[in-house]
C-alpha positions in Angstrom: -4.4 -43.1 -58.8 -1.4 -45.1 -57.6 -0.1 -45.4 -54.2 2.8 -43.3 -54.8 0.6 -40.1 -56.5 -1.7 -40.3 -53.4 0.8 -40.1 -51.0 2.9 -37.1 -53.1 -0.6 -35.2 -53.4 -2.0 -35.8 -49.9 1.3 -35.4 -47.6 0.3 -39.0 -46.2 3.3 -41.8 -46.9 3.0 -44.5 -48.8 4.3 -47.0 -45.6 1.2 -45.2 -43.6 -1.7 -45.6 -46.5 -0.4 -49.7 -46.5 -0.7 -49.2 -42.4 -4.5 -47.4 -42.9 -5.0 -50.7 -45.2 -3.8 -53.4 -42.9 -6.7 -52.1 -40.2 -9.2 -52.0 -42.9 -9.5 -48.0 -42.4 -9.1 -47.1 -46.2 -8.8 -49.9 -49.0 -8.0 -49.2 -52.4 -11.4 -49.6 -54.7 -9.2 -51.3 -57.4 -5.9 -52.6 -59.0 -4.0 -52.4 -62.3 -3.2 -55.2 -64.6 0.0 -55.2 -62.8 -1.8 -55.6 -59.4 -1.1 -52.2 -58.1 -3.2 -50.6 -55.8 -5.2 -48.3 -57.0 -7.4 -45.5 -55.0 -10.5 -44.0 -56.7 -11.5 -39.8 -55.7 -14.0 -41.7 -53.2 -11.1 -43.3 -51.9 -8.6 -39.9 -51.7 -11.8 -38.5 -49.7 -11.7 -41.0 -47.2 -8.1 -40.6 -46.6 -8.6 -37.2 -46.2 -11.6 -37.6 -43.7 -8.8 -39.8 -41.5 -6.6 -36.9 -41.4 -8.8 -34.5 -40.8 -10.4 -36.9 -38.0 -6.5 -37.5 -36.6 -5.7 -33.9 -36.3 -8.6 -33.7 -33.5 -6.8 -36.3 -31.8 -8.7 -39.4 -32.5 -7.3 -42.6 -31.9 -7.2 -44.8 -35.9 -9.9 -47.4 -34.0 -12.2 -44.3 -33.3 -12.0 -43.1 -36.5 -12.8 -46.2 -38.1 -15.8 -46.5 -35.7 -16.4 -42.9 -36.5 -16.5 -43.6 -40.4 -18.3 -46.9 -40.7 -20.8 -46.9 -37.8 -24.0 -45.5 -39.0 -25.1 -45.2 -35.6 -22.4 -43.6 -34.5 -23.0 -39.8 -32.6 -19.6 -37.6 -32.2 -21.0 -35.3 -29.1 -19.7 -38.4 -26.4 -16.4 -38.6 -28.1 -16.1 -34.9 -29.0 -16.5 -33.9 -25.2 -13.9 -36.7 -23.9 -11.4 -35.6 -26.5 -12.2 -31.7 -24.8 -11.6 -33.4 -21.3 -8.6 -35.0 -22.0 -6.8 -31.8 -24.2 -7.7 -30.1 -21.0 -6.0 -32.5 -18.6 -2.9 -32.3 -21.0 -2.5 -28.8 -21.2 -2.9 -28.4 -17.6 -0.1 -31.4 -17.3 2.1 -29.4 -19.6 1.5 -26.3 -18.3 2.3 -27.3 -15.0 5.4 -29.1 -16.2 6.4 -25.7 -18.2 6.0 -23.7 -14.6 8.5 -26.2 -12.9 11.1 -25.6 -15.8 10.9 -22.1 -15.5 11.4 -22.1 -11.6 14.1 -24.3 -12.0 15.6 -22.4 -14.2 15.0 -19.0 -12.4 16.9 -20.6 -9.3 20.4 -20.4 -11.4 21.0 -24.6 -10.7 25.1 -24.8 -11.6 25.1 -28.6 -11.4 22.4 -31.8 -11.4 22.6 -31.8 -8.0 21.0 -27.9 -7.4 18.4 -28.9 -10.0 17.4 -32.4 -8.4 17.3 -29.9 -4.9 15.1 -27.4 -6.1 13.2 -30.1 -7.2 12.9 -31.8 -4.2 11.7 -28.6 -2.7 9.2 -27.8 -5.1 7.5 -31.3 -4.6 7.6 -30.5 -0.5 5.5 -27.4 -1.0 3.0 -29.6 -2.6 2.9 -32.4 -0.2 0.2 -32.9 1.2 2.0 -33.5 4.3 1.9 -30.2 6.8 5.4 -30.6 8.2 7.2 -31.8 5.3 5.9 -28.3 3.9 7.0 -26.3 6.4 10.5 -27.9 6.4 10.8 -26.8 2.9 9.6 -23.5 3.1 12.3 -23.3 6.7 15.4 -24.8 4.3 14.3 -22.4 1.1 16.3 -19.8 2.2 19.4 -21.3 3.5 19.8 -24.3 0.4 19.4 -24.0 -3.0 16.7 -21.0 -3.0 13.7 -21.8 -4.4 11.8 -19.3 -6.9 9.8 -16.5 -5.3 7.4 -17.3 -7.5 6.8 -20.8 -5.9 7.1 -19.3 -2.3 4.0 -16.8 -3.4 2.1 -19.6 -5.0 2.5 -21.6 -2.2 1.4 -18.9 0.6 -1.4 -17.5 -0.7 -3.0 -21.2 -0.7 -2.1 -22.6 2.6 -4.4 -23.0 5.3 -1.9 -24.3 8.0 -1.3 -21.4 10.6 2.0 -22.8 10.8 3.2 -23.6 7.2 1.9 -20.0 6.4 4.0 -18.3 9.3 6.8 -20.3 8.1 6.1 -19.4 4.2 5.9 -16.0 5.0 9.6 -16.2 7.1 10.9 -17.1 3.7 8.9 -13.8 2.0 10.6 -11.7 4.0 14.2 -13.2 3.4 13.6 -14.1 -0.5 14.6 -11.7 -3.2 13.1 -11.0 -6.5 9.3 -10.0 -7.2 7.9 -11.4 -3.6 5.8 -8.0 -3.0 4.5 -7.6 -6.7 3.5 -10.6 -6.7 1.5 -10.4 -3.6 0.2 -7.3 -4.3 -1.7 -8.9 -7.0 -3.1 -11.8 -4.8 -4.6 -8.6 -3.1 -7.4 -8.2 -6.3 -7.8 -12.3 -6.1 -12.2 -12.9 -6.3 -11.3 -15.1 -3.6 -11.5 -13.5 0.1 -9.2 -16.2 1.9 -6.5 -15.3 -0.7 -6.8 -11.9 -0.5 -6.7 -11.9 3.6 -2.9 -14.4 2.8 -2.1 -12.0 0.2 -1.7 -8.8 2.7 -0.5 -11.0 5.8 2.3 -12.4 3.8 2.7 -8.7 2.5 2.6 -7.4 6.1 5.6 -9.2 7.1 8.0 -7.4 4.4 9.8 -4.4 5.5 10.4 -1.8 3.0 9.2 1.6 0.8 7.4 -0.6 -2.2 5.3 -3.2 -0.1 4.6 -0.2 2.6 3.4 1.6 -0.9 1.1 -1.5 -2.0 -0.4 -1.2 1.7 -1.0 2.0 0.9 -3.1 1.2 -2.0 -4.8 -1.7 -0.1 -6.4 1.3 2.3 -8.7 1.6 -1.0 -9.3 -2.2 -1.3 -13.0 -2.9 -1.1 -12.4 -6.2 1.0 -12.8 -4.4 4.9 -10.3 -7.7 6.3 -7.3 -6.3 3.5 -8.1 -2.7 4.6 -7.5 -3.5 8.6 -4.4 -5.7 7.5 -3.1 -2.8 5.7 -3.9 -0.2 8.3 -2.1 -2.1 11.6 0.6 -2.7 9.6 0.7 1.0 8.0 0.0 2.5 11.9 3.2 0.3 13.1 5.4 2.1 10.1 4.2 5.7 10.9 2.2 6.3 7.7 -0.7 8.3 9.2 -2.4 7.4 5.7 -3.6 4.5 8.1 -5.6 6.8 10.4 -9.5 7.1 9.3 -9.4 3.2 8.5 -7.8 2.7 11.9 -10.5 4.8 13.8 -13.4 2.8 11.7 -11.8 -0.5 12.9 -12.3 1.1 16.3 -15.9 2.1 16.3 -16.9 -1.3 14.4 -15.0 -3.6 17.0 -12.8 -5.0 14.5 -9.6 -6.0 16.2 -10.0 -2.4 18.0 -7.0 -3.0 20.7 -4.6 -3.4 17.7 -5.7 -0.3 16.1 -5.5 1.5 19.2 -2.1 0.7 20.1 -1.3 1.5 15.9 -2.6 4.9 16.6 -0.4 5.1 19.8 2.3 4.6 17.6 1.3 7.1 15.1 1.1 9.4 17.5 4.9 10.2 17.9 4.6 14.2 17.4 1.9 16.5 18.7 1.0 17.2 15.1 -0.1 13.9 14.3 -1.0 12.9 18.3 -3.7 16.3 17.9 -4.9 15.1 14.4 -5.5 11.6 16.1 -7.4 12.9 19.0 -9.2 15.3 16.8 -10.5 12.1 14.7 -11.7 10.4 17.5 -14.1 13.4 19.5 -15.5 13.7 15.5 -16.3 10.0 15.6 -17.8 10.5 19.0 -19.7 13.2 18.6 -21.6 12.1 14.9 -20.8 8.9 13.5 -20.3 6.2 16.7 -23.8 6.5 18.6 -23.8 2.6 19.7 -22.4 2.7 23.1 -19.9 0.1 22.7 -18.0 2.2 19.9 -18.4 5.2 21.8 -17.2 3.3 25.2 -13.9 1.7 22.5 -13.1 5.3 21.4 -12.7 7.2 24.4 -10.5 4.2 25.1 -8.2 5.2 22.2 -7.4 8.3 23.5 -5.6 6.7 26.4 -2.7 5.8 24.2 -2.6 9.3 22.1 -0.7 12.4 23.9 -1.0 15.9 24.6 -3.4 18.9 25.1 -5.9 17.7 22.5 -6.3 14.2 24.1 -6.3 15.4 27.1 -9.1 18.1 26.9 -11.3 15.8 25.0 -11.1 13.6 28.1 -11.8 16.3 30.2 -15.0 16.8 28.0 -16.0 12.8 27.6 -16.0 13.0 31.8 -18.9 14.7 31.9 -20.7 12.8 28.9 -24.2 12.3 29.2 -23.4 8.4 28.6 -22.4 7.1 32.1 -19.9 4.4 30.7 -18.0 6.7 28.7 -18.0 9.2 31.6 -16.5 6.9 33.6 -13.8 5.3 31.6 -12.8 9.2 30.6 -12.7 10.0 34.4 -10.7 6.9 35.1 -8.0 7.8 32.0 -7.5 11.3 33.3 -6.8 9.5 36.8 -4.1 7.8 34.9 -2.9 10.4 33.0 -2.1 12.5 35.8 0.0 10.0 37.5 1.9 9.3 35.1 2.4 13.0 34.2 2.6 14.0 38.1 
């Protein structure tokens, strides 16, 4: 078969096959009396083997090494070609994400796209300040994707870049709190803990409605978040995982004063008080619990508080007995 059939039948060009000759990757068995190349079916198969070898993404020297060494064992090759699609899929990928931020920020001219660029490349430095300056300057230059801003928060460890990150949450527009609210599910604890701070610091009815659902999260560090945040808003939702955080020691002064808070109308204040004496009397029998929740009722109003006080002061527990004489004390001087 002549040059010109085998490259009509086998999609490969003519210029090509003469190219796959000059590196000695496929020679033509024979020629005609004209001198003509001519390729034999062992020939076409080998050509076919190259193309088939190329569409894996072998360089031509490794397929020639691939096709005439004997020796030769495709396992090292095969798992450096994996590695390297890998790395170029992750290199695209990531190229594909910066287009669609860029493009998200609604650049007018060169100059917004080379800015939002400029920003996007600060929130990766790996230089603390130069990250905190661009998370600071998102909101007041070209603004830079929420997406980034999420991204970004939910993997920085810098106290400071993270408060700064989350300034910008708050202030951005867009899908900040959806976004977040997914980081809450992340299989990684330090995410999920960045995930409801950064959601914390969002006013508004749908992130107070995703820290609502995070009162069911099974992490106990997304739960508290949720709950101080939730007690601060008025959502008595809050209130049994406010009263655990009590009786367990976790952050107990903050859940305290978020229960002092919730306890803006007799209604609610009652409720509260009526949580705590339950705890008290069956589920907190560890004295420091019991000592932190007749503490609580300092902050929580009304009859209810007040007669369970009346009750904790003669407690068979001497430390709890005390600290409920002690808040009456102060109860009645500030009601006297």
């Amino acid at each position: 078969m002549l040059i010109g059939e085998v490259a009509r039948r086998s999609g490969v060009s003519a210029r090509m096959l003469r190219h796959y000759e000059s590196l000695g990757l496929v020679r033509p068995s024979g020629r005609t009396g004209s001198g003509y190349r001519e390729y034999s079916a062992k020939d076409i198969r080998r050509i076919f083997h190259i193309e088939s070898l190329r569409s894996l993404g072998l360089s031509l020297r490794e397929i020639g090494r691939a096709l005439d060494d004997p020796d030769f064992t495709p396992s090292v090759l095969v798992g450096d070609l994996v590695r390297q699609t890998r790395e170029r899929i992750e290199a695209e990928t990531e190229l594909l994400t910066r287009l669609h931020r860029i493009d998200a920020a609604g650049p007018a001219a060169w100059e917004d796209v080379l800015q939002v660029v400029s920003l996007l490349q600060a929130l990766g430095s790996k230089n603390a300040d130069a990250r905190q300056r661009a998370a600071l300057s998102s909101v007041d230059e070209v603004p830079v994707p929420v997406e980034a801003l999420v991204e970004a928060a939910l993997s920085e460890t810098e106290p400071n870049v993270a408060g700064a990150l989350r300034w910008a949450l708050a202030r951005s527009s867009g899908g900040g709190p959806a976004l977040l609210a997914e980081g809450l599910d992340s299989p990684v604890a330090a995410v999920r803990e960045r995930a409801v701070q950064s959601l914390a610091g969002i006013p508004g009815g749908e992130v107070t409605a995703y820290l609502r659902d995070a009162l069911a999260n099974p992490d106990v560090v997304v739960r508290s978040h949720a709950a101080l945040v939730l007690g601060t808003r008025g959502v008595a939702d809050a209130l049994p995982t406010l009263i655990d955080m009590i009786v367990e020691g976790r952050n107990d002064t903050g859940a305290a004063d978020a229960l002092s808070v919730l306890a803006g109308d007799t209604v609610t204040a009652d409720r509260i008080a009526t949580g705590l004496v339950d705890r008290l009397a069956h589920d907190a029998a560890e004295a420091a619990g019991r000592g932190r929740l007749t503490q609580a009722l300092a902050g929580i109003p009304g009859a209810r508080a007040s007669q369970a006080l009346v009750e904790l002061s003669q407690d068979g527990d001497r430390a709890v007995a005390l600290t409920a004489a002690y808040l009456l004390q102060l109860r009645d001087v500030r009601e006297g």
